[in-house]
N, C-alpha and C positions, 0 to 999 in steps of 0.2 A: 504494500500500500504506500502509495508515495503523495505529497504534497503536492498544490500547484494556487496560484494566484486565484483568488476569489472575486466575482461578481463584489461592489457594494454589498448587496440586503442579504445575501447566502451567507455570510463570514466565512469561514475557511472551507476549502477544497480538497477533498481529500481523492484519492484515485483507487478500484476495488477491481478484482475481479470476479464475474459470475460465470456459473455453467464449465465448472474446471477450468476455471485460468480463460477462454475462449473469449470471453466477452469485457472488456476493461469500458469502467464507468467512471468518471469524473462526477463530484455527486460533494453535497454538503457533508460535513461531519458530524453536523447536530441538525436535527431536525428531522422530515421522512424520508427515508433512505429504502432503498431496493430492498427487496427481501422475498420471501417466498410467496404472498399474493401474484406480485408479475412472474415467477419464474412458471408460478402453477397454471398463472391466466395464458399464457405463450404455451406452454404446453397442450393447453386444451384444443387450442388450434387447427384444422383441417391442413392439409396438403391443398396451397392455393396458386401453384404450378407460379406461372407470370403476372397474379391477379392483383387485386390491390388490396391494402389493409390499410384501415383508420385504427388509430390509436389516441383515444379523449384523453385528455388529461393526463398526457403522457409524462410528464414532469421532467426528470433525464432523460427519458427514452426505453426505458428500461424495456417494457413489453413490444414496440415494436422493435426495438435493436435484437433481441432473442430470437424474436419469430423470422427476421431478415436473416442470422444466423443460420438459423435451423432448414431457411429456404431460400436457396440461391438465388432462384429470379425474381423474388417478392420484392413488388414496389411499396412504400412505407409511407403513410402520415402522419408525423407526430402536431396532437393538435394539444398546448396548452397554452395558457392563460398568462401567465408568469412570465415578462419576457426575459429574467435572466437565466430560470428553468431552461425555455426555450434557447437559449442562446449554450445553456450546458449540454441539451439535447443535438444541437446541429456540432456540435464541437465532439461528442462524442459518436458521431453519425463517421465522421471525418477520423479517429480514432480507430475505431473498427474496421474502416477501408470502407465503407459502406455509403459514401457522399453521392455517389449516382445514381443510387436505389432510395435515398433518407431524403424526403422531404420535410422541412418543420415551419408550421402556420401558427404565431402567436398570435392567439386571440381565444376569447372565451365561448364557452361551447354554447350557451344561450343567445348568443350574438345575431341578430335578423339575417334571415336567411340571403338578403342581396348582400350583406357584408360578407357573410361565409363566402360565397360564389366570388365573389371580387377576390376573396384571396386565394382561390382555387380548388376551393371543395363546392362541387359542383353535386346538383343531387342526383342521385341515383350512380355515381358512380364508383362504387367500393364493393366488393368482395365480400369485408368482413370489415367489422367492426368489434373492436376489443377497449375496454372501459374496467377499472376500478374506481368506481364515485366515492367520492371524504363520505365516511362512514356512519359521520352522526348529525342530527341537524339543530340549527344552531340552540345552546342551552342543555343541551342530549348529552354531552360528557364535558371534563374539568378542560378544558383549550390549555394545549398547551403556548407557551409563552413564544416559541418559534416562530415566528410566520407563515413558512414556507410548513412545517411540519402541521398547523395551524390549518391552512386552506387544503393540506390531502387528506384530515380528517374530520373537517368541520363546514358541512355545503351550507352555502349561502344559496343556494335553490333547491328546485325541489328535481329529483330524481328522474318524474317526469321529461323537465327540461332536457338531462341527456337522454333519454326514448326519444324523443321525438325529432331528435335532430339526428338522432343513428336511422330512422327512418328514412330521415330522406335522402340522406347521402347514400343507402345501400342498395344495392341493383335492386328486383326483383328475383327472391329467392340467397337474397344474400345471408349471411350469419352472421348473429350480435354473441359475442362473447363477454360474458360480465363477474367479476367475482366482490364478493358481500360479506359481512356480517351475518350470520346466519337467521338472527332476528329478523334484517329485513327479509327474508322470504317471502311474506305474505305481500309486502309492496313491491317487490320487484314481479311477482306473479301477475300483480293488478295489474301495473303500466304494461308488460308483456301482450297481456289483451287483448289488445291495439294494435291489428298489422302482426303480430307472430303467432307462427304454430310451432309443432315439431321440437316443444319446449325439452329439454334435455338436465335434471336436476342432478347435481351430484354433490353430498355432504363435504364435510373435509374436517375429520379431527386430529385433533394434535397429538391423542390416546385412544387407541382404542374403545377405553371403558367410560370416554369422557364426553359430554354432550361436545357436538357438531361445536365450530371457533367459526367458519365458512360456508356458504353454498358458492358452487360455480354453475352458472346456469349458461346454457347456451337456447338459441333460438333462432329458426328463419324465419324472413318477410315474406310475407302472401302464404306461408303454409298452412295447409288444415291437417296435418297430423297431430295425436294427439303427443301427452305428453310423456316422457319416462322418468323412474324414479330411479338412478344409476347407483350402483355400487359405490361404498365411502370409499375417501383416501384417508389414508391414516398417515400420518407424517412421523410420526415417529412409534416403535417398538417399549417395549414393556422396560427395556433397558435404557430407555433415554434416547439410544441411538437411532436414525434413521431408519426406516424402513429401505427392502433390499429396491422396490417401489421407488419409493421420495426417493433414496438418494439416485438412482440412475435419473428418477424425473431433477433433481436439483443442479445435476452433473450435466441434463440436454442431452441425454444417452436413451431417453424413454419418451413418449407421449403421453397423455392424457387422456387424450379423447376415447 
């Protein structure tokens, strides 16, 4: 892990790698940092050949820099809000090797849809769409004092907002990839509703013997299939250690899906 010059509002810089050494992130040292949300959301991912993938809220890049990893010809948008985020995410697009595949559009995901399109995210044209929305809403847990760790886990909108904007951007027939707090289930099922079938649930605990920490739900536009209830992942074994699972998923040696 090594140093590097900091954005103003991020304070220090620090440099990580994921997915066995393969993937090197440039990323705050305090605040929300990478972890296994995006390693598990990129893994849940389809094989999307040359297609394209939206990434909300993509903060470093994390989720789509992995799934670009994992897939050679994939085209990438990293769409966040932040622009010194955004400015970590294009720096580590460049990092990777990955600058002719990584697009990244600072702006925020509620933003009127002629603005989106001005900056390039046109509707109907993405693949897939992949999302971890801040997890609580505001008043919902203690904020922490961070900023940057502040806005990935604390929405100043409502949920909805990103549905409906992965709508429009997504072909017909496209995929929204999502991972949650387990709690929200019941809201992210509502907004689903709307435009998706073929809903695809799957828990995620940290023990076995211990309620769900996760759901990752996936979903296509215009489908009427119904929906499945998938097998848990369990993230780590009765010894602490990773499962034989998690660690090949945490390594980019396994899928999800």
């Amino acid at each position: 892990m090594s140093e590097a010059k900091a954005p103003a509002g991020l304070g220090e810089i620090v440099e990580d790698r994921l997915l066995d050494g393969r993937l090197l992130l440039r990323q705050p040292r305090k605040g929300h940092r990478a972890g296994s949300d995006a390693v598990l959301l990129a893994a849940v991912l389809p094989e999307l050949g040359a297609g394209r993938l939206l990434d909300i809220g993509a903060g470093v890049g994390t989720v789509g820099l992995a799934a670009a990893l994992a897939q050679p010809e994939l085209g990438v948008t990293l769409l966040e809000r932040d622009p010194e985020l955004a400015g970590l995410a294009a720096g580590n697009a460049a990092l990777n090797g990955m600058e002719g595949r990584i697009s990244v559009v600072a702006a925020d995901v509620g933003a009127p849809a002629g603005k989106l399109t001005g900056l390039g995210l046109a509707s109907g044209s993405y693949d897939a769409v992949a999302m971890n929305p801040p997890f609580y809403p505001p008043g919902g847990t203690r904020a922490s004092p961070v900023p940057n760790r502040k806005a990935a886990h604390v929405a100043e909108g409502d949920l909805a907002i990103w549905l409906r904007t992965a709508r429009r951007l997504l072909k017909p027939g496209g995929l929204i990839a999502i991972i949650h707090r387990a709690e929200a289930l019941p809201e992210l099922l509502a907004g689903l509703e709307i435009g998706f079938g073929a809903l695809a649930i799957r828990p995620v605990h940290a023990f076995a013997e211990r309620p769900a920490i996760r759901v990752i739900v996936t979903a296509v536009l215009n489908s009427r299939k119904p929906a499945e209830l998938l097998p848990a992942f369990v993230i780590n074994g009765p010894d602490g250690r990773l499962t034989a699972l998690s660690d090949a998923v945490h390594r980019g040696r396994a899928k999800l899906g």
